[in-house]
Backbone bond lengths (Angstrom), bond angles and torsions (degrees), N, CA, C in turn:
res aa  C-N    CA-C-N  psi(-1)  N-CA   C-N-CA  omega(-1)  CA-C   N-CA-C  phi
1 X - - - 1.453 - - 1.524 110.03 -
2 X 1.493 130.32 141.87 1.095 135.27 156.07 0.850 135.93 -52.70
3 X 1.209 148.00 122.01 1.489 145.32 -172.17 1.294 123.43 -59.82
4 X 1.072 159.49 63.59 1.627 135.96 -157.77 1.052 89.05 -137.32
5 X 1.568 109.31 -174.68 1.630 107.46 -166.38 0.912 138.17 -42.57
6 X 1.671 138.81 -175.46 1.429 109.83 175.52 1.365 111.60 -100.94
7 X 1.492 140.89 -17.04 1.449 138.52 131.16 1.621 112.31 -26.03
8 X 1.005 130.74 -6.72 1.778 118.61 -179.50 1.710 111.64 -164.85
9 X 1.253 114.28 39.56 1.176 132.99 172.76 1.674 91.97 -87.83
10 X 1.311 93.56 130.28 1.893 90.86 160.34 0.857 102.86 -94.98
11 X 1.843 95.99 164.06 1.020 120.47 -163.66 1.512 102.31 -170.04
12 X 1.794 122.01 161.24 1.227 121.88 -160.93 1.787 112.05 -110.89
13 X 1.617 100.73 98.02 1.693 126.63 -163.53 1.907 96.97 -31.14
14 X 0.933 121.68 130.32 1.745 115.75 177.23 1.857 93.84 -76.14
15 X 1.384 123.41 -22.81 1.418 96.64 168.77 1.707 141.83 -72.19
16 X 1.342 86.13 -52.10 1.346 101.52 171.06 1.468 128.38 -106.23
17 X 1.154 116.58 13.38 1.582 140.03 168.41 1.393 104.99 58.09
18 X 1.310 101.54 7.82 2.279 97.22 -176.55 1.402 90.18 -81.04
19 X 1.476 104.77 150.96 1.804 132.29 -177.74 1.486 86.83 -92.17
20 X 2.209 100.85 118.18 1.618 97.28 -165.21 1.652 87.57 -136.31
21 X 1.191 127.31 178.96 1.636 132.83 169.22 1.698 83.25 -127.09
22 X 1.409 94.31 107.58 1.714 110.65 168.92 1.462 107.93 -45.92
23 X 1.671 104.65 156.21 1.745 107.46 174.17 1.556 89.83 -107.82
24 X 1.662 107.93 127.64 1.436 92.27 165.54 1.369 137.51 -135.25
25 X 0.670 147.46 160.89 1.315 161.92 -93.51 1.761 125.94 -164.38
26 X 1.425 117.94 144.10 1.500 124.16 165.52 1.341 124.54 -142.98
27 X 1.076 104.12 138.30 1.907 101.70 171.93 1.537 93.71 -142.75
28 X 1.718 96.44 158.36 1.390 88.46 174.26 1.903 107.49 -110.79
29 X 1.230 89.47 153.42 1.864 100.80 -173.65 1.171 134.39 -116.14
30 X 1.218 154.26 -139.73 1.440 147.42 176.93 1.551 95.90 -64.24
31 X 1.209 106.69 -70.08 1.727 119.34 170.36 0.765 132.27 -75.00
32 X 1.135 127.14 44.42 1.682 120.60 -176.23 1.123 122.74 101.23
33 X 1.806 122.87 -179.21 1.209 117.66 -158.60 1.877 97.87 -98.59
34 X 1.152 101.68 130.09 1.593 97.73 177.98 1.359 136.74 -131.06
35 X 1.725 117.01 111.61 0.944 145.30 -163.50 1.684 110.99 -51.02
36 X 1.405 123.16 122.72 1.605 99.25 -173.92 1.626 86.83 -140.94
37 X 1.361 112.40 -176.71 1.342 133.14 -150.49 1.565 111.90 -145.83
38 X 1.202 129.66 92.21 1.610 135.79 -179.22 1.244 128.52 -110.98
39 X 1.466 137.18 100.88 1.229 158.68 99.57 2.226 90.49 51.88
40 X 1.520 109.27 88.33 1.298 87.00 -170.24 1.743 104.66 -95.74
41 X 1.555 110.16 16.96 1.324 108.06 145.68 1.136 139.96 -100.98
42 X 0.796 134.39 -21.48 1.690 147.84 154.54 1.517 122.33 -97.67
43 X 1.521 118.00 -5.40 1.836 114.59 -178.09 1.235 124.47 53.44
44 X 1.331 122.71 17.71 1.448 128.27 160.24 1.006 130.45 -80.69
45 X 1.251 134.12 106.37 0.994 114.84 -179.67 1.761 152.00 -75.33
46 X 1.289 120.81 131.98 1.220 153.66 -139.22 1.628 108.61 -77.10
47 X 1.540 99.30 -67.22 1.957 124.12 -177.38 1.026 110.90 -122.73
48 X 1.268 130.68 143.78 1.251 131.43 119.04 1.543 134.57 -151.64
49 X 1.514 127.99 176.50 1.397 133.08 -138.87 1.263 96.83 173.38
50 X 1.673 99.61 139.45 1.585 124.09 154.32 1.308 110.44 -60.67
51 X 1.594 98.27 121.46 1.660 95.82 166.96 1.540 123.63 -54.92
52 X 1.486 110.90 132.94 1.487 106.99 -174.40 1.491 116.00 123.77
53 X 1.424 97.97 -26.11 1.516 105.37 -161.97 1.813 102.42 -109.35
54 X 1.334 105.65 126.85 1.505 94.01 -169.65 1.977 110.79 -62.99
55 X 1.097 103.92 -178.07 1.282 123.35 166.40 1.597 117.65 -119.31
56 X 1.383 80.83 91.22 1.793 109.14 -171.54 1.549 98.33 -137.53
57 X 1.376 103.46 129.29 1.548 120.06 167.62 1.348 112.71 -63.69
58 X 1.617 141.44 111.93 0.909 120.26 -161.72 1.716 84.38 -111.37
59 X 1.527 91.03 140.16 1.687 97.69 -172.32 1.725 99.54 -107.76
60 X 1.900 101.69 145.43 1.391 108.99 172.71 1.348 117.05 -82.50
61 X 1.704 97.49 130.55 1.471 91.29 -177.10 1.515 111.80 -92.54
62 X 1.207 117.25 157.64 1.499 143.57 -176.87 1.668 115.94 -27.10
63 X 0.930 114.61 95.20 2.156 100.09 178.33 1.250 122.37 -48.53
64 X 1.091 131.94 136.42 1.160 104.68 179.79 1.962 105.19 -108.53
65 X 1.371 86.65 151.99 1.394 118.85 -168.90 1.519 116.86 -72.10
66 X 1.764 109.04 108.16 1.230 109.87 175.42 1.376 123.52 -85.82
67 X 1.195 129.30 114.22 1.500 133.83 -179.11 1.765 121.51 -91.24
């Protein structure tokens, strides 16, 4: 995949599995203005996020184990 922004990085749609460069998009909503990500072959949508807020996988960390 090409690198380019992260709004238009391809990437492979979980609906229709075609390798697409999302169309994307903002509206603003209860909360804010929010950045989303659409599938411009099928219109499903793909991403989305509050503008502002990166697009970072935030991973769960480990519980820890009471013995």
């Amino acid at each position: 995949m090409a690198k380019k922004s992260d709004m238009q990085a391809e990437l492979k749609c979980p609906w229709c599995e075609a390798i697409i460069a999302p169309i994307a998009g903002r509206y603003t909503g209860t909360y804010g203005t929010l950045m989303e990500k659409r599938c411009p072959r099928c219109h499903n949508l793909v991403a989305t996020r509050l503008e502002g807020i990166p697009e970072t996988i935030i991973k769960k960390q480990p519980e820890e184990r009471i013995d």
